[in-house]
DRENDRENZA-518872 format. One record per residue: z negated, x negated, y negated of N, C-alpha, C in turn. Coordinates in steps of 0.02 Angstrom, whole numbers, padded with zeros to 5 digits, always signed. Example, Ala and Ser with C-alpha at 12.3 -4.5 7.8 and 13.67 -1.06 7.14 Angstrom:
<pts>
-00390-00660+00284-00390-00615+00225-00390-00660+00165 -00354-00642+00112-00357-00684+00053-00394-00645-00002 
</pts>
This chain:
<pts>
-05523-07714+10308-05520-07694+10239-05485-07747+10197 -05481-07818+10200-05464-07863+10195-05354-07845+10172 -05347-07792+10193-05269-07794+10201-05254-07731+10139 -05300-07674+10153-05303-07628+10105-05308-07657+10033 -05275-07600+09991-05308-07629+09924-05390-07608+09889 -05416-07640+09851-05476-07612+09819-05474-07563+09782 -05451-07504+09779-05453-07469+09727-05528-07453+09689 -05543-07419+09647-05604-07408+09607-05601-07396+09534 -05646-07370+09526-05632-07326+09460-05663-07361+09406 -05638-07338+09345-05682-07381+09277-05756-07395+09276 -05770-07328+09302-05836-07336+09295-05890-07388+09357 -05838-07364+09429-05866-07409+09471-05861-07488+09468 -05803-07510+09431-05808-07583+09414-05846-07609+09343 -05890-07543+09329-05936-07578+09246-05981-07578+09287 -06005-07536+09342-06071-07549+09362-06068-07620+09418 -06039-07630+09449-06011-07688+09489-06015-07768+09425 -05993-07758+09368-05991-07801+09317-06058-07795+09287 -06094-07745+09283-06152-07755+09254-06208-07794+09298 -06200-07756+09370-06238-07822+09422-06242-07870+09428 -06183-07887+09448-06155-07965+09424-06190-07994+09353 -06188-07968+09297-06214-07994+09248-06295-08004+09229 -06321-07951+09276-06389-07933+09282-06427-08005+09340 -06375-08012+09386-06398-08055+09420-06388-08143+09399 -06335-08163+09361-06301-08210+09346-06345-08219+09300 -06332-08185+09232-06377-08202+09194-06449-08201+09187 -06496-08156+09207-06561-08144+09213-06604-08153+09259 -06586-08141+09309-06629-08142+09384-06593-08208+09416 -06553-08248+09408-06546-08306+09426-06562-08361+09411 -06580-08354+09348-06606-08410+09315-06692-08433+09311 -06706-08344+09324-06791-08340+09336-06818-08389+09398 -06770-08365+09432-06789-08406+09523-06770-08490+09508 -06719-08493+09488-06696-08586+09477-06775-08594+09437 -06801-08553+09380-06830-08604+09341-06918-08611+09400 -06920-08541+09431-06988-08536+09472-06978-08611+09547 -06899-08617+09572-06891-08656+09595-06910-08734+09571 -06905-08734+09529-06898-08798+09490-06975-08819+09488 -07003-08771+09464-07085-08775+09459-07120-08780+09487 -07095-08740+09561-07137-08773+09637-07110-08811+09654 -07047-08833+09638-07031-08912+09686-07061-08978+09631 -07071-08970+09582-07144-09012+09548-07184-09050+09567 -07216-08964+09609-07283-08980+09645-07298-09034+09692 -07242-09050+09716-07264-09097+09784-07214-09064+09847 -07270-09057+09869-07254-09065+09948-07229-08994+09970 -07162-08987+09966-07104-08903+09992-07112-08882+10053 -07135-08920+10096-07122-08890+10158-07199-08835+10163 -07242-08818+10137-07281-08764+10143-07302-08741+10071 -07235-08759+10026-07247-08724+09969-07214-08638+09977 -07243-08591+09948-07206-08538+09963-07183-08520+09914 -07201-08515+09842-07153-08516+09797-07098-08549+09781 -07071-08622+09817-07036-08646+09839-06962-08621+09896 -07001-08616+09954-06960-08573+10000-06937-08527+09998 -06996-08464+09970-06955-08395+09943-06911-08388+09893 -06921-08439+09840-06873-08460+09785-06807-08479+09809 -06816-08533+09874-06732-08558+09889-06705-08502+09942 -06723-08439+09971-06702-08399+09992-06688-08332+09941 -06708-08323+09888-06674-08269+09850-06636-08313+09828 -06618-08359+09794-06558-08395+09772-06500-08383+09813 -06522-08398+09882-06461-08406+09935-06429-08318+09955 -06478-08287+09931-06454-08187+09933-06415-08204+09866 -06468-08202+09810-06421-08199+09764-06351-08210+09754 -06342-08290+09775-06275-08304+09776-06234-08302+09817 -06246-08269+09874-06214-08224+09926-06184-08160+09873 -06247-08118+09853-06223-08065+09822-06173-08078+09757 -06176-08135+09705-06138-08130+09653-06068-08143+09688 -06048-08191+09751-05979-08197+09780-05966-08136+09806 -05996-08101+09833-05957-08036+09840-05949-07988+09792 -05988-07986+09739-05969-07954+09665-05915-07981+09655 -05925-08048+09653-05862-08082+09624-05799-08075+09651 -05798-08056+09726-05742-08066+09759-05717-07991+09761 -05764-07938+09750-05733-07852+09731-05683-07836+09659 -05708-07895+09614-05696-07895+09538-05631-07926+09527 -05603-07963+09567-05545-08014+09587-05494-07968+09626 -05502-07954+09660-05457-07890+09703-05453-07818+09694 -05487-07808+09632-05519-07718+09615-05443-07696+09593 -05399-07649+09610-05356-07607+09576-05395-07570+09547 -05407-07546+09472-05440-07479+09427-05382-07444+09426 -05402-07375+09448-05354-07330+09456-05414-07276+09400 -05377-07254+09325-05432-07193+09310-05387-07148+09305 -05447-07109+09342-05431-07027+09364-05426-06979+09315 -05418-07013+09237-05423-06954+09198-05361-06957+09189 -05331-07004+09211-05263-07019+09182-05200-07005+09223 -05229-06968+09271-05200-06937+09332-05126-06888+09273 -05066-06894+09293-05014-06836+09288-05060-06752+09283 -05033-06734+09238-05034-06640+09233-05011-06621+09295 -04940-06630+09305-04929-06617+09374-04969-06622+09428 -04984-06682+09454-05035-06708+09504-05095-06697+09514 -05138-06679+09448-05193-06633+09430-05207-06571+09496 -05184-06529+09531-05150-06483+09568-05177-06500+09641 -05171-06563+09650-05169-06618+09719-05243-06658+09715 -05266-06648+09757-05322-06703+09787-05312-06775+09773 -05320-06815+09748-05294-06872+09723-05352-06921+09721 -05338-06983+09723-05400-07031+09705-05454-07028+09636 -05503-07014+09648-05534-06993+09562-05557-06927+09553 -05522-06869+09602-05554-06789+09617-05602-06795+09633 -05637-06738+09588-05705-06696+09634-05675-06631+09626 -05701-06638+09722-05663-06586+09753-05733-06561+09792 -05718-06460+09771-05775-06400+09808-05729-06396+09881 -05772-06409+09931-05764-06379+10004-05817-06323+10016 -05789-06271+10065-05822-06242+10093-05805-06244+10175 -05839-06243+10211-05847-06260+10296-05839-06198+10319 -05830-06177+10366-05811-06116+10415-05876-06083+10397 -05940-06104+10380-05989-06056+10375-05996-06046+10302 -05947-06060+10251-05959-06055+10177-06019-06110+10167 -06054-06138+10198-06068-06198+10170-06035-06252+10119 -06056-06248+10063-06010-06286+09997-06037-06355+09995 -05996-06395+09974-06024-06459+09937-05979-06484+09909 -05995-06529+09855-05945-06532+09807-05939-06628+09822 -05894-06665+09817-05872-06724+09837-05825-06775+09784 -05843-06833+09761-05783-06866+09730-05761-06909+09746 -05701-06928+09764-05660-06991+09810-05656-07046+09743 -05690-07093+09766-05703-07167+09730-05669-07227+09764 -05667-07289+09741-05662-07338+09798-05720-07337+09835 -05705-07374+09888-05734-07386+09954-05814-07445+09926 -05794-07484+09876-05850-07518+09862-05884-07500+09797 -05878-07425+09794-05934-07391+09742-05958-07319+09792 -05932-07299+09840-05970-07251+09878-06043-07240+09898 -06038-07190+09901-06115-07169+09904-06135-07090+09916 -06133-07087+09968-06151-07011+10000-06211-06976+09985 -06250-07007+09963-06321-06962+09935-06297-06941+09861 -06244-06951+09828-06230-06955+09768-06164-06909+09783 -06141-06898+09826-06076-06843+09852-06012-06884+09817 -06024-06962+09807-05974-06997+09807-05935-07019+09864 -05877-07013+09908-05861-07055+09976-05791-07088+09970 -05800-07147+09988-05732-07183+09985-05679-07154+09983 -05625-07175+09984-05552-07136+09985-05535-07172+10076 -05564-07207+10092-05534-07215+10161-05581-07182+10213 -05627-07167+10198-05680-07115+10242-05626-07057+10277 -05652-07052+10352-05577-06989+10365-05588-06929+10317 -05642-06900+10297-05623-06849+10261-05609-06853+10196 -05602-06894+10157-05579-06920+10109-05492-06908+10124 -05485-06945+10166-05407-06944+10182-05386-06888+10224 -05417-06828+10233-05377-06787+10260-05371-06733+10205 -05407-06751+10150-05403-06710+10088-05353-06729+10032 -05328-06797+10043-05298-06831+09996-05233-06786+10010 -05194-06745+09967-05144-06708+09938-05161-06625+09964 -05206-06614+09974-05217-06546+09986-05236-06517+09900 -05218-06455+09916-05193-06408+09843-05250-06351+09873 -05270-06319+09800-05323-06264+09820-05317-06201+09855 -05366-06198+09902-05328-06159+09961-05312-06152+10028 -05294-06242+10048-05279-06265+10088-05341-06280+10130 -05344-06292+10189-05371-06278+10222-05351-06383+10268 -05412-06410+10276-05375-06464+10305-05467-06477+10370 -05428-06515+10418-05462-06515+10491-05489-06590+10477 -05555-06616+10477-05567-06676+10492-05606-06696+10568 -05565-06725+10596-05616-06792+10647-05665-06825+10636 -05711-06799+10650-05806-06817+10629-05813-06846+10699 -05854-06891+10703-05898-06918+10754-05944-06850+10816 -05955-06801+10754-05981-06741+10803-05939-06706+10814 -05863-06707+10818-05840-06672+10832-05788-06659+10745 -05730-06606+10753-05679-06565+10725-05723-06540+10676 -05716-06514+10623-05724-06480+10562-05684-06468+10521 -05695-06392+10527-05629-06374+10445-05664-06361+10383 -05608-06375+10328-05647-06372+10271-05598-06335+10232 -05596-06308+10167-05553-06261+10147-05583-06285+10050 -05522-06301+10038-05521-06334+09989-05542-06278+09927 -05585-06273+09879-05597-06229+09833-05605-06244+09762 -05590-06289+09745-05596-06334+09663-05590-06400+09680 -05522-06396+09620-05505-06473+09604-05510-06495+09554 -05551-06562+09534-05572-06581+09458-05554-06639+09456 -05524-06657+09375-05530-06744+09355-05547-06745+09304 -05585-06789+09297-05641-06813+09211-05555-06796+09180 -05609-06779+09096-05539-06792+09045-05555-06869+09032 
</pts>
């Protein structure tokens, strides 16, 4: 992933920025100051407010470098701002209606890869079915390579926020 670009949408880099800020500012400073207070006490090596303190620090700031490092490389691509023309086309930023060979529907929106989320019918744009949808027009009919096997899907509504 490292070679690809980040793409992601406005909204997925406010919530990405709000974490970051949630953690930086508020929940990081709680643990430094609870740290601070058990290392006071004495003796760390069987303090546990101590220890558990210097291990959420060390998540924490694991997690703000990789906030940090999504926020640094993020292309924002918004999808409202997609061409009239292009509107037409499956594009980064669509929510797009499939139906499956059995009319089974679900409705899907191609995000970046580091705001996805499948319980939410959000999926990356590099997910294969993400990309076997990317320029299909309504109507079309496109084949994805699933782990269980081939599936067709048949494209039935194409949407982009205004």
């Amino acid at each position: 992933m490292a070679d690809s670009p980040r793409y992601i949408t406005p909204q997925g880099l406010g919530r990405i920025r709000a974490e970051y800020d949630e953690l930086f500012g508020v929940e990081r400073p709680k643990i430094v100051e609870i740290v601070s207070w058990a290392a006071s006490l004495g003796d760390r090596s069987e303090n546990a407010d101590y220890l558990y303190g210097k291990k959420r620090l060390r998540e924490i700031d694991r997690r703000l470098a990789h906030l940090a490092k999504i926020m640094k490389q993020a292309k924002v691509v918004d999808p409202s701002r997609q061409a009239a023309e292009a509107r037409g086309q499956v594009r980064f930023g669509a929510t797009v209606e499939l139906a499956d060979e059995d009319d089974n529907r679900r409705v899907l929106t191609i995000v970046g890869d580091d705001e996805a989320d499948a319980s939410a019918g959000k999926i990356g744009w590099s997910a294969p079915l993400a990309r076997a949808l990317i320029g299909a027009r309504v109507g079309d009919e496109r084949i994805v390579r699933l782990p269980g096997g081939e599936k067709s899907y048949e494209v039935m509504a194409i949407d982009y926020p205004e």
